[in-house]
Legacy VTK file of the C-alpha trace (Angstrom):
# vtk DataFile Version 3.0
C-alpha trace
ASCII
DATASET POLYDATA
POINTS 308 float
17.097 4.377 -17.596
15.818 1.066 -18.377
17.836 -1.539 -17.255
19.195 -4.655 -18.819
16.769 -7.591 -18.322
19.807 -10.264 -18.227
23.370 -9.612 -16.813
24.833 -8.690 -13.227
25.230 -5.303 -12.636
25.802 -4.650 -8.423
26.604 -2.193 -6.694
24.603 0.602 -9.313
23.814 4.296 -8.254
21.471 6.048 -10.007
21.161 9.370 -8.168
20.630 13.184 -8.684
18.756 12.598 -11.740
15.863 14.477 -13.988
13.484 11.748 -15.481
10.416 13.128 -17.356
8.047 11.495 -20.306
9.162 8.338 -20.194
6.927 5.847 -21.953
7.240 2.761 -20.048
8.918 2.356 -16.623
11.522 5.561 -15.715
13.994 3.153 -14.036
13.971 -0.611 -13.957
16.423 -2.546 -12.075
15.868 -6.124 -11.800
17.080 -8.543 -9.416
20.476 -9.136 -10.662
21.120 -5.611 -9.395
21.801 -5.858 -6.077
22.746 -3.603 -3.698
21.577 -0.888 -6.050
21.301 2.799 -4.523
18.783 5.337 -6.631
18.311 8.509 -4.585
17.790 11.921 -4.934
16.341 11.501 -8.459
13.229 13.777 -9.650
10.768 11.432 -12.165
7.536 13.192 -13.702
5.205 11.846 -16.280
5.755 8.120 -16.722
3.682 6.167 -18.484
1.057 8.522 -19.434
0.421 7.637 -22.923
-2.058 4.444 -23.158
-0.448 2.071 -25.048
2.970 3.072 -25.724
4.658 1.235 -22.914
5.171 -2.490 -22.425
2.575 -4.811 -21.881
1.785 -6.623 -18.863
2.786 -6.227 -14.995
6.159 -4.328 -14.115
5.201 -1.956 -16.388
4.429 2.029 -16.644
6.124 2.463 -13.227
8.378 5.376 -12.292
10.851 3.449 -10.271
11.200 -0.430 -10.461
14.269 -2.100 -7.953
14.086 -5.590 -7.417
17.878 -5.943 -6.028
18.505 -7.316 -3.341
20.484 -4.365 -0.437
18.625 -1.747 -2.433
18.838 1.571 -1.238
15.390 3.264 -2.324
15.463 7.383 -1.279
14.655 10.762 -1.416
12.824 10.355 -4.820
10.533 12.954 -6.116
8.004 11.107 -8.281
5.074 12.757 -9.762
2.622 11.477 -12.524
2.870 8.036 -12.836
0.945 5.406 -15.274
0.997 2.470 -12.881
3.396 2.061 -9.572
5.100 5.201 -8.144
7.691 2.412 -6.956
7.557 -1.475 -7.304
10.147 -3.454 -5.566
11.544 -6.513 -4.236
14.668 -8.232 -2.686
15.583 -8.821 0.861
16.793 -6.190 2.993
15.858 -3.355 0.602
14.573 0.096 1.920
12.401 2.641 0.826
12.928 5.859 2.668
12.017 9.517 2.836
10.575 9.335 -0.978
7.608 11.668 -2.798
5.071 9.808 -4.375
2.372 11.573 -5.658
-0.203 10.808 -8.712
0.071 7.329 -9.392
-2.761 4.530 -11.300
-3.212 7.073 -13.863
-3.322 5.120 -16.548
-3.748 1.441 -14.566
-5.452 -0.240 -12.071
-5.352 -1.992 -8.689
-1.774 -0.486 -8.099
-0.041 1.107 -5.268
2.775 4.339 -4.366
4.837 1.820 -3.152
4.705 -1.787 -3.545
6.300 -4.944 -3.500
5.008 -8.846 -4.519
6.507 -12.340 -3.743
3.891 -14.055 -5.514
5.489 -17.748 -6.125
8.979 -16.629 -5.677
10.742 -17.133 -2.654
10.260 -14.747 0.449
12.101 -11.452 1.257
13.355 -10.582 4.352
14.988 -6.867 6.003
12.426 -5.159 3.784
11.999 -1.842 5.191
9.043 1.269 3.844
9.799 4.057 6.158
9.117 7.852 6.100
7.853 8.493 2.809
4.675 10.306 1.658
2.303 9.328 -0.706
-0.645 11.175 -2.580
-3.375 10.928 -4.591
-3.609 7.366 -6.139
-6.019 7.505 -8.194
-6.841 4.250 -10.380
-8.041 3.521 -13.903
-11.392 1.932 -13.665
-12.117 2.424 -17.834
-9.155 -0.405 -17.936
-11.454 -3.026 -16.222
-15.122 -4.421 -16.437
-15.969 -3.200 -13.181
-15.565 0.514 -13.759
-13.918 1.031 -10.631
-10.618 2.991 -9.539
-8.605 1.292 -7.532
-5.154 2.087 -5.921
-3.784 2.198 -2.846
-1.341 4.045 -1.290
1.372 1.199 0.304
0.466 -2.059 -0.545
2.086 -5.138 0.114
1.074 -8.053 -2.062
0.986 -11.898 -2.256
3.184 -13.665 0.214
4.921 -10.914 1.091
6.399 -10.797 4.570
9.038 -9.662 6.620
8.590 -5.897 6.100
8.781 -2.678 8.522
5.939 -0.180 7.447
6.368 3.215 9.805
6.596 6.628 10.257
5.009 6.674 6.333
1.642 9.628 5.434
-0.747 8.528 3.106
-3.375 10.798 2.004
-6.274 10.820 -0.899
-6.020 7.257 -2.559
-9.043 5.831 -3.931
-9.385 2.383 -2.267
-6.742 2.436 1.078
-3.850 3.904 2.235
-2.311 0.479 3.169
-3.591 -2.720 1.966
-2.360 -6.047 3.371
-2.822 -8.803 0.583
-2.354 -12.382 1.679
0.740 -11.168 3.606
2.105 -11.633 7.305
4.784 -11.047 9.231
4.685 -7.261 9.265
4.897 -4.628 11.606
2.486 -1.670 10.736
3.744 1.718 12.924
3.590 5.230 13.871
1.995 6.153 10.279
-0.362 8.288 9.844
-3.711 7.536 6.728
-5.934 10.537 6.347
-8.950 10.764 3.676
-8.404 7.504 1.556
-11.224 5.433 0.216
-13.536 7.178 -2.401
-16.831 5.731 0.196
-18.353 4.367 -3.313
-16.929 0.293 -2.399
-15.921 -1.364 0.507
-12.787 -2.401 -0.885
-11.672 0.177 0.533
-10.333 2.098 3.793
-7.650 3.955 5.747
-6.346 0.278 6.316
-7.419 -2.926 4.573
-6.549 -6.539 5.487
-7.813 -9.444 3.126
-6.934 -12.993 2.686
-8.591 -14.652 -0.855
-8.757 -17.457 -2.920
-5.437 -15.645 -4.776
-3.332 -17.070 -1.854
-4.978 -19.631 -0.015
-2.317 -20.823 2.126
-1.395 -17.412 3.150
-3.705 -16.402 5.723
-3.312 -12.954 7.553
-0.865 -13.844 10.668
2.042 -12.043 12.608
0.989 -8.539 11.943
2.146 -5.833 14.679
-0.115 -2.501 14.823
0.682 -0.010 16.880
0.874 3.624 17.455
-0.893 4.520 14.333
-3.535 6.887 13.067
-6.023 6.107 10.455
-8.221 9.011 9.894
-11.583 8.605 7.783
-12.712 12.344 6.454
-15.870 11.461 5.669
-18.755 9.867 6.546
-18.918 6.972 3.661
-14.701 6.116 4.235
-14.148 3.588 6.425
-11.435 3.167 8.868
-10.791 0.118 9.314
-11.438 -3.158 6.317
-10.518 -6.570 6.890
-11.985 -9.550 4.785
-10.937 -13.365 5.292
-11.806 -16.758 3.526
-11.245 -18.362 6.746
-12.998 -16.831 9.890
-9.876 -15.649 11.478
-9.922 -11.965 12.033
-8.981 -12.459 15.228
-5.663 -14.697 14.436
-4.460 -11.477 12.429
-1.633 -10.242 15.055
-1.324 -7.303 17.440
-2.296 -4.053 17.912
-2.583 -0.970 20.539
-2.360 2.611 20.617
-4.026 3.316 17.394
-6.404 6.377 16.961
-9.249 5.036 14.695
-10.656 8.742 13.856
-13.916 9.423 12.178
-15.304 12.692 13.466
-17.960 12.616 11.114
-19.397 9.579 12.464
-17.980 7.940 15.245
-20.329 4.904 15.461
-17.996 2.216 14.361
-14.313 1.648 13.162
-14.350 -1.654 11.795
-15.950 -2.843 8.922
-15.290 -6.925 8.509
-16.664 -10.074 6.188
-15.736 -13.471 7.895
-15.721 -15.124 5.130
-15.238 -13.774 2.494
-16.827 -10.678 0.369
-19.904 -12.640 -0.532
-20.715 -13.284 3.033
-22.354 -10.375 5.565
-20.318 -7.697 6.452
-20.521 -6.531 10.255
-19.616 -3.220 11.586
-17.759 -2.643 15.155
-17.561 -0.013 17.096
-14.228 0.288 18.803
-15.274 -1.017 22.104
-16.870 -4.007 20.004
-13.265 -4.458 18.060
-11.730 -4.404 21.428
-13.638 -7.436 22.848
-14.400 -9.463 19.493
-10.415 -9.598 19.031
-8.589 -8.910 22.363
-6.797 -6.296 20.739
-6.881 -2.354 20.747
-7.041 -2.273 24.610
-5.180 1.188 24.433
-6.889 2.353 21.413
-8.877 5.163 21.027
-11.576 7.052 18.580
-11.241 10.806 17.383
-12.312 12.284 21.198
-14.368 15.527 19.019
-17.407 14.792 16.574
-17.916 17.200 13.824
-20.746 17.672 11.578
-18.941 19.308 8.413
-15.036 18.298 7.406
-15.554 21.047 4.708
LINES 1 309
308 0 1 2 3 4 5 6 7 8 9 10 11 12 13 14 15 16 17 18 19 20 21 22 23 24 25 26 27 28 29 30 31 32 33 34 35 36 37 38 39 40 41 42 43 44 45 46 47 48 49 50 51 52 53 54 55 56 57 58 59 60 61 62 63 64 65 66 67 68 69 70 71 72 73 74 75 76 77 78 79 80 81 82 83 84 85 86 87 88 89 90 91 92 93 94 95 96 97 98 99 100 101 102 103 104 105 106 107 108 109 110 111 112 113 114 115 116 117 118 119 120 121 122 123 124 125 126 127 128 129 130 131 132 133 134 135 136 137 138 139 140 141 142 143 144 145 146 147 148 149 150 151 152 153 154 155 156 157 158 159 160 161 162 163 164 165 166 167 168 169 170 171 172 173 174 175 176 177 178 179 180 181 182 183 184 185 186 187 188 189 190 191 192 193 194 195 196 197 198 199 200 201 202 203 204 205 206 207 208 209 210 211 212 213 214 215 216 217 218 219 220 221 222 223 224 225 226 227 228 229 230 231 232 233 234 235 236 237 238 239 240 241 242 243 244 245 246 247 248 249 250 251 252 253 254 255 256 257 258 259 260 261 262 263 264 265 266 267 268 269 270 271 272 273 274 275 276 277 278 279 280 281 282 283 284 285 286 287 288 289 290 291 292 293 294 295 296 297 298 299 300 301 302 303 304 305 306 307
């Protein structure tokens, strides 16, 4: 169901669906679509073929919505070349979806995401309750031979979003990853065993501000009540890399459970400025009184010595 690139079409429902072997994106909804409602639709195996979708971003996704009032839920979405779902548009919301294999066939792509870029700012945007799995990347697509994908990831500019009550499990660089975007409350989710250990960009959460965005430092973020949950002893917990020196300008947050049984010697891993400069690791009483914030936190109270 690839939809029309010029035209209004409001008000659309796309629901109840079986979507398998598409080529290029499953469904593709762009922002003259507003209001759009796709839910309860079951989309395998898009974009699997190298080469025989379109070229260029938006592309190979299962489910693109960039309507404004979209109504993104209880999807099923398995096997996908690039996003699991890429969308846009104030006040849209992406609830109680399945999202599991995505970056097959791409890179540096995430189970759910959504970009401003040089448009103008969203607002109401909403990623609540889903689950996403296994993102796994497509380093052969790039010089650097690495796989990268992350599991929620929120892109240039973007702001204005709710992120809670969401699992994310098994990606290969983070389960969320905060690009050059503010203004977002990060809550009650839970990030278990992402980051392959082999790069630091990487982690159950990772925060960065670059050169891609300049004027779009980290700011206004609101973490609480989380749990970010390294399995092993190479993932890290928490990433966070800045242009600027401002890790501690990023927001708030409390009542998170930084866990890594396997090594509980630090939960922080952070470059001041920037990824050429020296990274410095913190444990979580050093977090607490570098930034002011975490007073409630806590670290994984057991310490294990095998995860196997």
């Amino acid at each position: 169901i690839y939809g029309p690139w010029n035209g209004t079409s409001p008000f659309c429902k796309i629901s109840n669906n079986n979507i398998s072997n598409s080529n290029n994106n499953a469904i593709n909804l762009m922002g003259d679509h507003t209001n759009a409602i796709v839910t309860n639709n079951v989309v395998l195996k898009t974009g699997m073929i190298v080469g025989m979708g379109k070229s260029s971003d938006g592309t190979y996704n299962a489910l693109c919505v960039r309507g404004a009032g979209s109504l993104v839920q209880n999807n099923i979405i398995d096997n996908a070349g690039y996003m699991g779902i890429n969308f846009s548009g104030n006040n849209t919301v992406v609830a109680n979806n399945f999202v599991n294999r995505f970056n097959l066939v791409k890179n540096d792509g995430g189970g759910i995401y959504t970009y401003v870029g040089t448009g103008s700012p969203c607002s109401g945007q909403k990623i609540m309750n889903n689950v996403v799995l296994n993102g796994y990347g497509y380093g052969d697509g790039g010089p650097s031979k690495e796989n990268i994908a992350f599991g929620i990831y929120a892109d240039d500019r973007v702001r204005n979003v709710v992120v809670t009550g969401n699992t994310v499990a098994n990606c290969s660089s983070s389960g969320i990853y905060i690009h050059n975007a503010h203004e977002i409350e990060i809550t009650r989710n839970t990030l278990f065993d992402n980051g392959s250990g082999n790069s630091d960009f990487g982690g159950q959460i990772l925060l960065v501000h670059d050169s891609y965005s300049p004027d779009d430092p980290i700011r206004n973020l609101i973490i609480n009540n989380n749990i970010f949950f390294a399995k092993s002893t190479s993932q890290k917990v928490l990433s966070f890399s800045t242009i600027s020196n401002d890790i501690t300008s990023f927001g708030a947050a409390d009542y998170n459970c930084y866990a890594k049984p396997m090594d509980n010697t630090y939960i922080s891993r952070a470059w001041s400025t920037g990824w050429n400069s020296v990274a410095t690791n913190r444990s979580l009483s050093n977090w607490q009184s570098y930034t002011g914030k975490d007073k409630n936190s806590y670290i994984s109270p057991i310490g294990i010595t095998d995860a196997n």
